[in-house]
N, C-alpha and C positions, 0 to 999 in steps of 0.2 A: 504493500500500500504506500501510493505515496503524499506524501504530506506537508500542505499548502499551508503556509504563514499569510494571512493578511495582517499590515498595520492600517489600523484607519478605516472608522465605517458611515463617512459623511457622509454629506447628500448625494454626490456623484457616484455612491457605491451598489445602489439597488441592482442595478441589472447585470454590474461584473459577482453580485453573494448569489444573485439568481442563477447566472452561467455557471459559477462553478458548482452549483451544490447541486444546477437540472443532471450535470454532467460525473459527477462523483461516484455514481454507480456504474455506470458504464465505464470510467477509465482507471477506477480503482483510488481515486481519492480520499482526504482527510484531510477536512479544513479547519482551521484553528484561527478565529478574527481577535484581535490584541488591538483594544479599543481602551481611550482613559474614561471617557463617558459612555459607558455600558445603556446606561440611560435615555438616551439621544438614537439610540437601534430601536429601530419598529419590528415589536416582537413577533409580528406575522410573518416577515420575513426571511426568518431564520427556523429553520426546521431542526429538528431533535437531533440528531447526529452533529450538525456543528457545534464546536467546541468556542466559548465565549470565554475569554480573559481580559480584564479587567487589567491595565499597565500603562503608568505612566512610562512615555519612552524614554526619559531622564535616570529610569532603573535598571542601573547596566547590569547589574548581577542578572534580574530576572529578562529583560531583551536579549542579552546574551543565551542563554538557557534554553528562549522560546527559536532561535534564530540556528543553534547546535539542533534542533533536534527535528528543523524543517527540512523537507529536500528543495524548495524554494518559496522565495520570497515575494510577496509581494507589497511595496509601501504606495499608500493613498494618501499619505501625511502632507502638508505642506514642504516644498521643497526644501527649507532650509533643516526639516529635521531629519533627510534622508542621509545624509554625509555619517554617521554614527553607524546607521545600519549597511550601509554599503560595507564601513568596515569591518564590522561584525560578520559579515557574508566573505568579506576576503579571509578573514583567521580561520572560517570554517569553512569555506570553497563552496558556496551555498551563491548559485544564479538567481537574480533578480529583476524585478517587472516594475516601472513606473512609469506614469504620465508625463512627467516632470521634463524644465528642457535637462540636456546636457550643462552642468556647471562647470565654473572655471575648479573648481571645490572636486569637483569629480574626477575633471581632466587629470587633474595631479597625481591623483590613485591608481592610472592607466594601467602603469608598467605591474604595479602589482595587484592587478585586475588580472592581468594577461599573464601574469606569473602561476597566478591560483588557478587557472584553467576555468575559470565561470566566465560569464556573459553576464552586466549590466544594461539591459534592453530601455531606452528611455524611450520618449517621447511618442508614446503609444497611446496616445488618449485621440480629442477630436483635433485638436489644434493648439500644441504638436501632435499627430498622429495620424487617422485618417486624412488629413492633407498631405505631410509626407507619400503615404501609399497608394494614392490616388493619382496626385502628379507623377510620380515617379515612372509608375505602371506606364502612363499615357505617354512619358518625356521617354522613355527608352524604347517603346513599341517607335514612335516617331523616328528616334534616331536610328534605329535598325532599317528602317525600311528608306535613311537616304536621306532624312528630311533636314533643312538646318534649324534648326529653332530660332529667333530671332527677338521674340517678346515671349515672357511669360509674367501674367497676372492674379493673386488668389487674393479670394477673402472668404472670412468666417465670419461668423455671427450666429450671438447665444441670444433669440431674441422671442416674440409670444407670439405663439399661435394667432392664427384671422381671426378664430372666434373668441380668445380672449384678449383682443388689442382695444379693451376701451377705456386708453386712456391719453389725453392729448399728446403723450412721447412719443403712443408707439412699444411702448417700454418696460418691462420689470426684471426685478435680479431673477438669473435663473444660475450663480456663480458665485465666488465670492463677490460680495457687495464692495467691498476694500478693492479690489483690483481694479473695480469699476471705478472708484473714485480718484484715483491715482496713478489710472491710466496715461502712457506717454510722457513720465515725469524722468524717464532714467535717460536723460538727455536726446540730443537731435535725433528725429525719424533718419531714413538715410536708405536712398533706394536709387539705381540707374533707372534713367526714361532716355530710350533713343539715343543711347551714346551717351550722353550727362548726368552725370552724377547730379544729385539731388537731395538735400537736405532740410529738413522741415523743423524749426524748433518750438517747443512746447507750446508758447502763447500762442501760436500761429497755427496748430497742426486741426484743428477745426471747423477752420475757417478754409481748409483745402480737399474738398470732397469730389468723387467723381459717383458717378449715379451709373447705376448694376440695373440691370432689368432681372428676374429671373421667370420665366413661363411658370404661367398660372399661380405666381407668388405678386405680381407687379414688382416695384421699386425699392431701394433698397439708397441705401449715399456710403460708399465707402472712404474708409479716412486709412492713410498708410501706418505701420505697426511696428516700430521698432529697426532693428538693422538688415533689410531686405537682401545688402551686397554680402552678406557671409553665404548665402543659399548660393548663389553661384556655383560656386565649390560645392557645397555637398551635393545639390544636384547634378554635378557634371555639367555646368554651362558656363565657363568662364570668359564664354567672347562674347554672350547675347547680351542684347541691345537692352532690354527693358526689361527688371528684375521689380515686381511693385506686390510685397503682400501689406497684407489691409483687415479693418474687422468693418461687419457691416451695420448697420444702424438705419431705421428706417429716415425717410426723408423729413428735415426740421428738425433731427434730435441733437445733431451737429453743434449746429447754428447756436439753439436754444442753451445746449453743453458751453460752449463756447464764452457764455455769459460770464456763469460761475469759473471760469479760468481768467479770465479780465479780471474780476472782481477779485481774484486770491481766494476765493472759497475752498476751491481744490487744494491747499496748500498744506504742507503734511510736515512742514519745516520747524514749525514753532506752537507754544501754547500760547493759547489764551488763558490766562490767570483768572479772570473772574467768571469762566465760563457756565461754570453751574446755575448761576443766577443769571444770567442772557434768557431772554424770549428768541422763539425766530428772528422777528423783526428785527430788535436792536443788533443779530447777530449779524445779518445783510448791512446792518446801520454799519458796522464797524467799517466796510470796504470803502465807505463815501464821504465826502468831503463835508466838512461841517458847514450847516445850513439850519437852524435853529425855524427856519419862516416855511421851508419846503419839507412834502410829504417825504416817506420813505420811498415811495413807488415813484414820484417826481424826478426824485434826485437821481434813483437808478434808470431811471429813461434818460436821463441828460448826460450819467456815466456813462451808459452804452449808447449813445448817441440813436436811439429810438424816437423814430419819428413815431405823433399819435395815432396815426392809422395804422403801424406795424403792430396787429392786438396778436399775433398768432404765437408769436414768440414771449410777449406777456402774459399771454394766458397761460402758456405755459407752466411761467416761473409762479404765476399767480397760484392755480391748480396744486403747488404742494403746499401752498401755506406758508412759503418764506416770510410775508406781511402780517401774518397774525399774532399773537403774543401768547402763544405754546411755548411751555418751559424747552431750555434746552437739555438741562438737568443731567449735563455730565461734568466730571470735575474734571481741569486743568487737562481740556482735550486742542486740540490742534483744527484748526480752520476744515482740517477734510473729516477728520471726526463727526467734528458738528453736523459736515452737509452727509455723511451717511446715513449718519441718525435721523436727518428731517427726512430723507431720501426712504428709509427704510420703511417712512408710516406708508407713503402711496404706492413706493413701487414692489412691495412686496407678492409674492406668486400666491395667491389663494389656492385651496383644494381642488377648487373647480377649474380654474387654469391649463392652460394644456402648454409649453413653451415651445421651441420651436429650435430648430439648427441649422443654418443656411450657407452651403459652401460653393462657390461658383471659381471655376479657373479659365483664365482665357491664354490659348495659345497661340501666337503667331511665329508662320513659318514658312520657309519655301524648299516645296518637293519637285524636283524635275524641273527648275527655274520658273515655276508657277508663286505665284508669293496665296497662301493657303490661312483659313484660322479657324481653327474648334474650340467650342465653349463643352465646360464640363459641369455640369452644376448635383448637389445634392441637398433634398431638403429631406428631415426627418421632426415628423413632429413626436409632442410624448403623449402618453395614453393615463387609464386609471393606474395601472401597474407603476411606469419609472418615465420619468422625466425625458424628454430628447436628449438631455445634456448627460443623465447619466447613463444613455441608450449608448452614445456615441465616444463617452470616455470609456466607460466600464466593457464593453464588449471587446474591443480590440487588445484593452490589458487582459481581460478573461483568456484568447483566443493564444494570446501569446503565450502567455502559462501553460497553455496545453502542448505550445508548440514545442516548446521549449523542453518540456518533462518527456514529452513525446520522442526526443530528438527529430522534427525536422527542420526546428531551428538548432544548427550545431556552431554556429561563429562563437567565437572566443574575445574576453576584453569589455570596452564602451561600445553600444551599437544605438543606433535608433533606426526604423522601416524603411531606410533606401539601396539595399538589396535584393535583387529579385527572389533569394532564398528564403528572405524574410515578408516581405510586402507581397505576393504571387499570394502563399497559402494563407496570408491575412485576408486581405480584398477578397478572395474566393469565398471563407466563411462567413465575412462578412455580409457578401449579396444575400447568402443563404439566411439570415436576419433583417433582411427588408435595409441595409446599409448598401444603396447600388447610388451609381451615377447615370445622368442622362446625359448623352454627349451626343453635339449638333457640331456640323458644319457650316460654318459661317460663307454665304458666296460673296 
Protein backbone atom coordinates (compact mmCIF):
# COMPACT_ATOMS: atom_id res chain seq x y z
CA UNK A 1 0.00 0.00 0.00
CA UNK A 2 1.09 3.19 -0.63
CA UNK A 3 0.97 6.15 1.38
CA UNK A 4 0.00 9.66 0.44
CA UNK A 5 0.83 12.69 2.95
CA UNK A 6 -1.36 15.60 2.31
CA UNK A 7 -0.28 19.11 4.01
CA UNK A 8 -3.13 21.41 3.97
CA UNK A 9 -6.86 21.07 3.48
CA UNK A 10 -8.12 24.71 2.27
CA UNK A 11 -10.43 25.69 0.19
CA UNK A 12 -8.79 24.69 -3.04
CA UNK A 13 -8.43 21.16 -1.75
CA UNK A 14 -12.06 19.49 -2.27
CA UNK A 15 -11.62 17.99 -5.53
CA UNK A 16 -7.77 16.94 -5.22
CA UNK A 17 -9.26 14.61 -1.14
CA UNK A 18 -12.19 13.60 -3.61
CA UNK A 19 -9.42 12.35 -6.55
CA UNK A 20 -7.54 10.75 -4.26
CA UNK A 21 -9.67 8.83 -1.98
CA UNK A 22 -12.40 8.03 -5.45
CA UNK A 23 -9.06 6.42 -6.60
CA UNK A 24 -7.41 4.66 -3.23
CA UNK A 25 -9.08 1.44 -3.85
CA UNK A 26 -8.30 0.86 -7.05
CA UNK A 27 -4.44 1.95 -6.95
CA UNK A 28 -3.93 0.73 -3.46
CA UNK A 29 -3.60 3.93 -1.55
CA UNK A 30 -3.58 5.47 2.14
CA UNK A 31 -4.19 8.91 2.71
CA UNK A 32 -3.07 10.66 5.68
CA UNK A 33 -4.36 14.84 5.50
CA UNK A 34 -2.00 16.81 8.33
CA UNK A 35 -4.16 19.92 8.72
CA UNK A 36 -3.57 22.65 11.84
CA UNK A 37 -7.30 23.47 11.76
CA UNK A 38 -8.98 20.16 11.75
CA UNK A 39 -11.99 22.33 12.17
CA UNK A 40 -12.15 24.24 8.81
CA UNK A 41 -12.53 20.35 6.98
CA UNK A 42 -16.05 19.71 5.94
CA UNK A 43 -16.67 16.49 7.55
CA UNK A 44 -18.65 15.09 4.59
CA UNK A 45 -15.93 15.19 2.65
CA UNK A 46 -13.71 12.92 4.19
CA UNK A 47 -14.68 9.29 4.38
CA UNK A 48 -13.79 6.74 7.16
CA UNK A 49 -10.49 5.37 5.81
CA UNK A 50 -8.73 8.77 5.80
CA UNK A 51 -6.44 9.40 8.26
CA UNK A 52 -6.99 13.05 9.82
CA UNK A 53 -3.81 14.74 11.86
CA UNK A 54 -4.15 17.53 13.60
CA UNK A 55 -0.18 19.41 13.03
CA UNK A 56 1.16 22.59 13.32
CA UNK A 57 3.91 22.51 10.53
CA UNK A 58 6.24 24.59 12.81
CA UNK A 59 6.47 20.77 14.76
CA UNK A 60 9.48 19.31 13.26
CA UNK A 61 9.78 16.22 15.45
CA UNK A 62 6.11 15.21 14.48
CA UNK A 63 6.28 16.74 10.33
CA UNK A 64 9.40 14.98 10.23
CA UNK A 65 7.70 11.50 11.58
CA UNK A 66 4.57 12.19 9.34
CA UNK A 67 6.90 12.90 6.10
CA UNK A 68 9.47 9.38 7.08
CA UNK A 69 6.67 7.35 6.93
CA UNK A 70 4.83 8.65 3.47
CA UNK A 71 5.87 7.29 0.04
CA UNK A 72 4.87 10.95 -1.02
CA UNK A 73 4.12 14.18 -0.43
CA UNK A 74 1.94 16.37 -1.19
CA UNK A 75 1.91 20.39 0.38
CA UNK A 76 -1.36 22.74 -0.27
CA UNK A 77 0.27 25.11 2.31
CA UNK A 78 1.20 28.58 1.37
CA UNK A 79 4.35 28.61 -0.57
CA UNK A 80 6.43 30.11 1.90
CA UNK A 81 5.82 27.13 4.33
CA UNK A 82 6.96 24.50 1.70
CA UNK A 83 10.87 25.01 1.97
CA UNK A 84 10.82 22.97 5.58
CA UNK A 85 9.11 20.05 3.88
CA UNK A 86 10.95 19.91 0.73
CA UNK A 87 13.79 19.35 3.13
CA UNK A 88 12.36 16.81 5.14
CA UNK A 89 11.49 14.89 1.78
CA UNK A 90 15.34 15.27 0.69
CA UNK A 91 16.68 13.50 4.29
CA UNK A 92 14.02 10.88 3.46
CA UNK A 93 14.16 10.78 -0.44
CA UNK A 94 10.35 11.13 -0.30
CA UNK A 95 8.93 12.91 -4.03
CA UNK A 96 6.70 15.76 -3.84
CA UNK A 97 3.56 17.57 -5.60
CA UNK A 98 2.73 21.37 -5.31
CA UNK A 99 0.81 24.06 -6.83
CA UNK A 100 3.26 26.58 -5.86
CA UNK A 101 5.68 28.40 -8.42
CA UNK A 102 9.22 27.34 -8.40
CA UNK A 103 11.22 29.59 -5.71
CA UNK A 104 14.55 31.04 -5.63
CA UNK A 105 14.34 29.11 -1.95
CA UNK A 106 13.81 25.99 -3.92
CA UNK A 107 16.31 26.41 -6.75
CA UNK A 108 19.10 26.35 -4.12
CA UNK A 109 18.19 22.70 -2.87
CA UNK A 110 18.59 21.49 -6.64
CA UNK A 111 21.64 19.72 -6.40
CA UNK A 112 20.50 17.83 -3.50
CA UNK A 113 17.01 17.34 -4.83
CA UNK A 114 18.86 15.54 -7.70
CA UNK A 115 21.35 13.99 -5.23
CA UNK A 116 18.29 12.14 -3.23
CA UNK A 117 16.89 10.75 -6.52
CA UNK A 118 13.20 12.34 -5.98
CA UNK A 119 11.40 14.69 -8.14
CA UNK A 120 9.99 18.07 -6.60
CA UNK A 121 6.90 18.55 -9.20
CA UNK A 122 5.72 22.38 -8.94
CA UNK A 123 3.59 24.23 -10.57
CA UNK A 124 0.61 21.80 -11.13
CA UNK A 125 -2.29 23.75 -10.08
CA UNK A 126 -4.46 26.04 -12.78
CA UNK A 127 -2.07 28.93 -13.17
CA UNK A 128 0.90 27.70 -12.72
CA UNK A 129 -0.32 24.56 -14.07
CA UNK A 130 -2.84 23.76 -16.57
CA UNK A 131 -1.52 26.78 -18.57
CA UNK A 132 1.87 25.26 -18.42
CA UNK A 133 0.27 21.85 -20.15
CA UNK A 134 -1.98 23.29 -22.24
CA UNK A 135 0.44 25.71 -24.16
CA UNK A 136 3.16 23.40 -24.15
CA UNK A 137 1.12 20.60 -25.61
CA UNK A 138 -0.07 23.11 -28.58
CA UNK A 139 3.73 25.01 -28.69
CA UNK A 140 5.48 21.68 -29.45
CA UNK A 141 2.66 19.95 -31.66
CA UNK A 142 3.26 23.56 -33.68
CA UNK A 143 6.97 23.37 -33.61
CA UNK A 144 7.19 19.60 -34.91
CA UNK A 145 5.13 20.07 -37.68
CA UNK A 146 7.41 23.30 -39.11
CA UNK A 147 5.60 26.14 -37.73
CA UNK A 148 7.74 29.24 -36.27
CA UNK A 149 5.92 30.78 -33.52
CA UNK A 150 6.04 34.34 -33.52
CA UNK A 151 3.46 35.69 -30.64
CA UNK A 152 2.33 33.96 -27.86
CA UNK A 153 -0.48 35.24 -25.56
CA UNK A 154 -2.21 33.78 -22.19
CA UNK A 155 -4.50 34.66 -19.53
CA UNK A 156 -6.37 33.27 -16.51
CA UNK A 157 -8.88 34.38 -14.41
CA UNK A 158 -10.48 33.08 -11.16
CA UNK A 159 -13.78 34.87 -11.71
CA UNK A 160 -18.09 34.06 -11.18
CA UNK A 161 -20.03 32.25 -12.89
CA UNK A 162 -23.02 34.23 -15.45
CA UNK A 163 -25.45 33.38 -13.08
CA UNK A 164 -23.86 34.58 -10.16
CA UNK A 165 -22.37 37.93 -11.43
CA UNK A 166 -24.77 40.28 -9.78
CA UNK A 167 -22.63 42.59 -8.66
CA UNK A 168 -21.43 45.99 -10.24
CA UNK A 169 -17.55 44.28 -10.43
CA UNK A 170 -18.32 41.44 -12.15
CA UNK A 171 -16.41 40.16 -9.01
CA UNK A 172 -15.89 37.84 -5.95
CA UNK A 173 -12.95 36.05 -4.02
CA UNK A 174 -12.95 32.67 -5.25
CA UNK A 175 -8.62 32.78 -4.00
CA UNK A 176 -6.93 34.09 -1.58
CA UNK A 177 -8.49 37.49 -0.88
CA UNK A 178 -4.70 38.92 0.16
CA UNK A 179 -3.37 38.05 -3.23
CA UNK A 180 -6.14 39.98 -4.74
CA UNK A 181 -5.39 42.98 -2.95
CA UNK A 182 -1.70 43.03 -3.55
CA UNK A 183 -1.65 42.01 -6.78
CA UNK A 184 1.39 43.50 -9.12
CA UNK A 185 3.14 45.15 -6.18
CA UNK A 186 6.55 42.93 -6.50
CA UNK A 187 7.70 45.53 -8.93
CA UNK A 188 7.42 46.27 -12.84
CA UNK A 189 5.17 43.82 -15.11
CA UNK A 190 7.67 43.14 -17.97
CA UNK A 191 6.76 41.36 -21.08
CA UNK A 192 8.11 41.54 -25.03
CA UNK A 193 5.32 42.90 -27.66
CA UNK A 194 6.69 42.79 -31.34
CA UNK A 195 10.21 42.89 -30.74
CA UNK A 196 10.08 45.54 -27.42
CA UNK A 197 10.46 44.93 -24.52
CA UNK A 198 7.94 46.25 -22.34
CA UNK A 199 7.41 47.27 -18.90
CA UNK A 200 4.41 48.40 -16.83
CA UNK A 201 4.97 49.68 -13.31
CA UNK A 202 2.48 49.23 -10.47
CA UNK A 203 0.54 52.64 -10.54
CA UNK A 204 0.09 52.24 -14.14
CA UNK A 205 -0.57 48.59 -14.65
CA UNK A 206 -4.56 49.14 -14.66
CA UNK A 207 -4.87 51.43 -16.54
CA UNK A 208 -3.27 49.15 -19.47
CA UNK A 209 -5.82 46.43 -20.51
CA UNK A 210 -6.49 44.70 -23.76
CA UNK A 211 -10.15 43.08 -24.14
CA UNK A 212 -10.24 38.98 -24.79
CA UNK A 213 -13.51 37.98 -26.37
CA UNK A 214 -14.08 34.21 -25.26
CA UNK A 215 -17.37 32.22 -27.26
CA UNK A 216 -20.35 32.11 -25.52
CA UNK A 217 -18.58 33.71 -22.31
CA UNK A 218 -18.45 37.43 -24.03
CA UNK A 219 -15.68 39.80 -22.76
CA UNK A 220 -13.27 39.79 -20.41
CA UNK A 221 -10.12 43.05 -20.12
CA UNK A 222 -6.82 41.46 -19.41
CA UNK A 223 -4.07 43.26 -17.56
CA UNK A 224 -0.39 41.64 -17.87
CA UNK A 225 1.10 39.43 -14.74
CA UNK A 226 4.23 39.63 -13.52
CA UNK A 227 7.68 38.68 -15.59
CA UNK A 228 6.30 37.23 -18.82
CA UNK A 229 10.22 37.23 -20.50
CA UNK A 230 11.50 34.23 -18.19
CA UNK A 231 8.64 31.94 -20.17
CA UNK A 232 10.60 32.39 -23.19
CA UNK A 233 13.12 29.87 -21.85
CA UNK A 234 11.08 27.49 -20.23
CA UNK A 235 8.93 27.32 -23.13
CA UNK A 236 11.42 26.86 -25.65
CA UNK A 237 10.84 30.36 -27.48
CA UNK A 238 13.76 32.44 -27.05
CA UNK A 239 13.45 34.41 -30.49
CA UNK A 240 9.54 35.01 -30.43
CA UNK A 241 8.33 38.32 -30.88
CA UNK A 242 5.52 38.78 -28.32
CA UNK A 243 5.61 36.96 -24.87
CA UNK A 244 2.37 38.62 -22.81
CA UNK A 245 0.68 36.58 -19.88
CA UNK A 246 -2.01 38.26 -18.18
CA UNK A 247 -5.09 37.57 -15.45
CA UNK A 248 -8.59 38.25 -16.75
CA UNK A 249 -11.02 40.54 -15.15
CA UNK A 250 -14.39 41.32 -16.54
CA UNK A 251 -14.76 44.77 -18.28
CA UNK A 252 -14.64 48.08 -15.68
CA UNK A 253 -13.09 46.04 -12.89
CA UNK A 254 -9.67 47.45 -14.04
CA UNK A 255 -10.51 50.86 -14.26
CA UNK A 256 -12.67 50.97 -11.03
CA UNK A 257 -9.35 48.64 -9.28
CA UNK A 258 -7.36 51.27 -10.41
CA UNK A 259 -8.88 53.84 -8.15
CA UNK A 260 -7.85 52.30 -4.84
CA UNK A 261 -4.17 52.11 -6.22
CA UNK A 262 -4.13 56.06 -6.94
CA UNK A 263 -5.44 56.59 -3.68
CA UNK A 264 -2.77 54.19 -1.69
CA UNK A 265 -5.42 51.87 -0.43
CA UNK A 266 -3.69 48.99 -2.00
CA UNK A 267 -0.62 49.61 0.02
CA UNK A 268 0.63 46.99 2.35
CA UNK A 269 3.82 49.04 3.32
CA UNK A 270 2.98 50.72 6.55
CA UNK A 271 0.30 50.80 9.45
CA UNK A 272 -2.16 52.93 10.23
CA UNK A 273 -1.99 53.57 14.04
CA UNK A 274 -5.27 54.53 15.00
CA UNK A 275 -6.91 52.01 12.68
CA UNK A 276 -9.23 50.24 14.96
CA UNK A 277 -11.34 53.23 15.59
CA UNK A 278 -11.42 54.56 11.58
CA UNK A 279 -15.02 54.09 9.84
CA UNK A 280 -14.93 53.23 6.15
CA UNK A 281 -15.37 56.62 5.39
CA UNK A 282 -12.75 58.44 7.30
CA UNK A 283 -10.41 55.42 6.01
CA UNK A 284 -10.93 56.72 2.16
CA UNK A 285 -10.65 60.38 4.06
CA UNK A 286 -7.20 59.47 4.91
CA UNK A 287 -5.91 59.32 0.90
CA UNK A 288 -7.23 63.13 0.25
CA UNK A 289 -6.32 66.32 0.64
CA UNK A 290 -7.74 68.38 3.47
CA UNK A 291 -10.98 70.13 2.78
CA UNK A 292 -12.88 70.76 5.96
CA UNK A 293 -16.02 72.49 3.24
CA UNK A 294 -16.16 69.24 0.78
CA UNK A 295 -17.86 65.93 0.92
CA UNK A 296 -15.82 62.61 1.08
CA UNK A 297 -17.31 61.44 -2.23
CA UNK A 298 -16.58 65.30 -3.74
CA UNK A 299 -13.15 65.36 -2.97
CA UNK A 300 -12.54 61.65 -4.35
CA UNK A 301 -14.16 62.77 -7.77
CA UNK A 302 -11.70 65.64 -7.84
CA UNK A 303 -8.61 63.11 -6.75
CA UNK A 304 -9.53 60.92 -9.47
CA UNK A 305 -10.33 63.47 -11.76
CA UNK A 306 -14.06 62.05 -12.21
CA UNK A 307 -16.00 63.88 -14.36
CA UNK A 308 -20.15 63.97 -12.90
CA UNK A 309 -21.57 61.90 -15.58
CA UNK A 310 -18.74 59.18 -15.09
CA UNK A 311 -21.48 57.27 -12.37
CA UNK A 312 -20.30 53.74 -13.49
CA UNK A 313 -17.03 53.73 -11.82
CA UNK A 314 -18.63 55.56 -8.79
CA UNK A 315 -21.04 53.34 -8.25
CA UNK A 316 -18.90 51.08 -8.11
CA UNK A 317 -16.61 52.37 -5.30
CA UNK A 318 -20.10 53.41 -3.88
CA UNK A 319 -21.61 49.80 -3.83
CA UNK A 320 -19.14 48.53 -1.03
CA UNK A 321 -19.74 51.11 1.28
CA UNK A 322 -16.29 52.94 1.32
CA UNK A 323 -18.62 56.24 2.38
CA UNK A 324 -20.50 54.87 5.18
CA UNK A 325 -19.40 54.96 8.80
CA UNK A 326 -18.99 50.99 9.33
CA UNK A 327 -16.37 50.39 11.93
CA UNK A 328 -13.09 49.23 10.53
CA UNK A 329 -12.32 47.60 13.69
CA UNK A 330 -8.99 46.11 13.04
CA UNK A 331 -5.89 47.18 15.11
CA UNK A 332 -2.66 48.67 13.69
CA UNK A 333 -3.47 47.07 10.06
CA UNK A 334 -1.85 48.49 6.82
CA UNK A 335 -3.94 50.45 4.07
CA UNK A 336 -4.54 46.84 2.02
CA UNK A 337 -5.69 45.20 5.22
CA UNK A 338 -8.38 47.70 5.61
CA UNK A 339 -9.50 47.49 1.82
CA UNK A 340 -9.67 43.55 2.32
CA UNK A 341 -11.67 43.72 5.01
CA UNK A 342 -14.37 46.31 3.55
CA UNK A 343 -13.77 44.07 0.28
CA UNK A 344 -14.44 40.85 2.06
CA UNK A 345 -18.25 42.11 3.21
CA UNK A 346 -19.46 42.23 -0.63
CA UNK A 347 -17.39 40.22 -2.53
CA UNK A 348 -17.58 37.38 -0.64
CA UNK A 349 -18.74 33.78 -2.71
CA UNK A 350 -22.13 32.70 -1.03
CA UNK A 351 -23.39 28.86 -1.13
CA UNK A 352 -25.38 29.59 -3.83
CA UNK A 353 -22.55 30.87 -6.15
CA UNK A 354 -21.03 28.93 -8.64
CA UNK A 355 -17.21 30.64 -9.75
CA UNK A 356 -15.80 30.28 -12.70
CA UNK A 357 -12.07 29.62 -14.44
CA UNK A 358 -11.22 31.21 -17.80
CA UNK A 359 -8.17 30.42 -19.68
CA UNK A 360 -7.73 31.76 -23.27
CA UNK A 361 -4.16 31.45 -25.31
CA UNK A 362 -3.55 33.13 -28.55
CA UNK A 363 -0.81 31.81 -30.99
CA UNK A 364 0.66 33.58 -33.79
CA UNK A 365 2.77 31.91 -36.34
CA UNK A 366 3.92 31.10 -39.71
CA UNK A 367 3.79 27.46 -41.31
CA UNK A 368 4.97 27.00 -44.81
CA UNK A 369 5.50 31.14 -45.10
CA UNK A 370 1.63 31.44 -44.43
CA UNK A 371 1.66 33.99 -41.32
CA UNK A 372 -1.29 31.49 -39.33
CA UNK A 373 -3.08 32.17 -35.46
CA UNK A 374 -5.03 29.61 -33.15
CA UNK A 375 -6.96 30.74 -30.08
CA UNK A 376 -7.08 28.08 -27.26
CA UNK A 377 -9.51 28.85 -24.69
CA UNK A 378 -10.97 26.96 -21.41
CA UNK A 379 -13.78 27.68 -19.29
CA UNK A 380 -14.78 25.59 -16.31
CA UNK A 381 -17.26 26.48 -14.03
CA UNK A 382 -17.87 24.94 -10.26
CA UNK A 383 -20.83 22.84 -9.22
CA UNK A 384 -22.72 21.88 -5.68
CA UNK A 385 -19.61 19.56 -5.06
CA UNK A 386 -16.18 21.99 -5.59
CA UNK A 387 -15.51 25.18 -6.79
CA UNK A 388 -13.83 25.75 -10.46
CA UNK A 389 -10.84 26.86 -8.72
CA UNK A 390 -10.55 23.86 -6.66
CA UNK A 391 -11.61 21.64 -9.88
CA UNK A 392 -8.73 23.08 -11.71
CA UNK A 393 -5.92 23.39 -8.80
CA UNK A 394 -6.77 20.03 -7.07
CA UNK A 395 -7.17 17.69 -10.15
CA UNK A 396 -3.96 18.18 -11.92
CA UNK A 397 -1.88 17.88 -8.38
CA UNK A 398 -4.25 14.70 -7.73
CA UNK A 399 -3.31 13.38 -11.36
CA UNK A 400 0.37 13.91 -10.70
CA UNK A 401 0.47 11.89 -7.43
CA UNK A 402 -0.62 9.17 -9.36
CA UNK A 403 1.66 9.67 -11.91
CA UNK A 404 4.24 9.83 -10.07
CA UNK A 405 3.63 6.64 -7.60
CA UNK A 406 2.67 5.01 -10.66
CA UNK A 407 6.11 5.71 -12.24
CA UNK A 408 5.02 7.24 -15.41
CA UNK A 409 6.33 10.38 -14.35
CA UNK A 410 10.11 9.09 -13.68
CA UNK A 411 12.32 12.72 -14.05
CA UNK A 412 14.53 13.21 -11.26
CA UNK A 413 15.26 16.90 -9.23
CA UNK A 414 12.87 20.43 -9.68
CA UNK A 415 10.32 19.89 -12.42
CA UNK A 416 7.01 21.79 -13.39
CA UNK A 417 4.56 20.26 -16.70
CA UNK A 418 6.63 21.30 -19.64
CA UNK A 419 7.73 17.89 -20.67
CA UNK A 420 5.94 15.91 -22.90
CA UNK A 421 6.44 12.97 -20.39
CA UNK A 422 4.95 14.95 -17.98
CA UNK A 423 2.05 17.28 -19.40
CA UNK A 424 0.84 14.35 -22.49
CA UNK A 425 -0.51 11.84 -19.54
CA UNK A 426 -1.73 15.05 -17.47
CA UNK A 427 -3.80 16.80 -20.35
CA UNK A 428 -5.06 13.29 -21.33
CA UNK A 429 -6.67 12.71 -17.72
CA UNK A 430 -7.60 15.73 -17.50
CA UNK A 431 -10.19 15.82 -20.65
CA UNK A 432 -11.27 12.74 -19.06
CA UNK A 433 -12.60 15.21 -16.00
CA UNK A 434 -14.51 17.67 -18.37
CA UNK A 435 -10.80 19.85 -18.17
CA UNK A 436 -10.54 20.20 -22.24
CA UNK A 437 -9.69 23.07 -24.51
CA UNK A 438 -11.52 24.42 -27.43
CA UNK A 439 -9.10 25.40 -30.18
CA UNK A 440 -10.06 27.62 -33.31
CA UNK A 441 -8.39 28.90 -36.18
CA UNK A 442 -8.19 32.25 -36.41
CA UNK A 443 -8.35 33.34 -40.70
Amino acid sequence: MKKILLFGAGRSTSALINYLQTNKEKENWQLTIAEKFLESIDEKLIDAQTELISLDIQDEVKRKDLVAKSDIVISMLPARMHIDIVKDCIQFRKSMVTASYVSDELKALEKEIEESGIIILNEVGVDPGIDHISAKKLIDELINSGAEIEEFETFTGGLVAPQSDNNPWGYKFTWNPRNVVVAGQGGAVKFIQEGTYKYIPYHKLFRRTEIIEVEKYGKFEGIANRDSLKYRSIYGLENIKTMYRGTLRRPGFCRAWDAFVQLGATDDSFIIENSKHLTYREFINLFLPYNPNDSVELKLRHYLNLAQDEVELFDKLKWLDIFEEIPVNLDRATPAQILQSILERKWKLEPEDRDMIVMWHRFAYKLNGINKEIHSSMVIEGDENHTAMSKTVGLPVGISTKLILNQVIRQKGIWIPIHPDIYLPLYSELEEHGINFIEKEIN
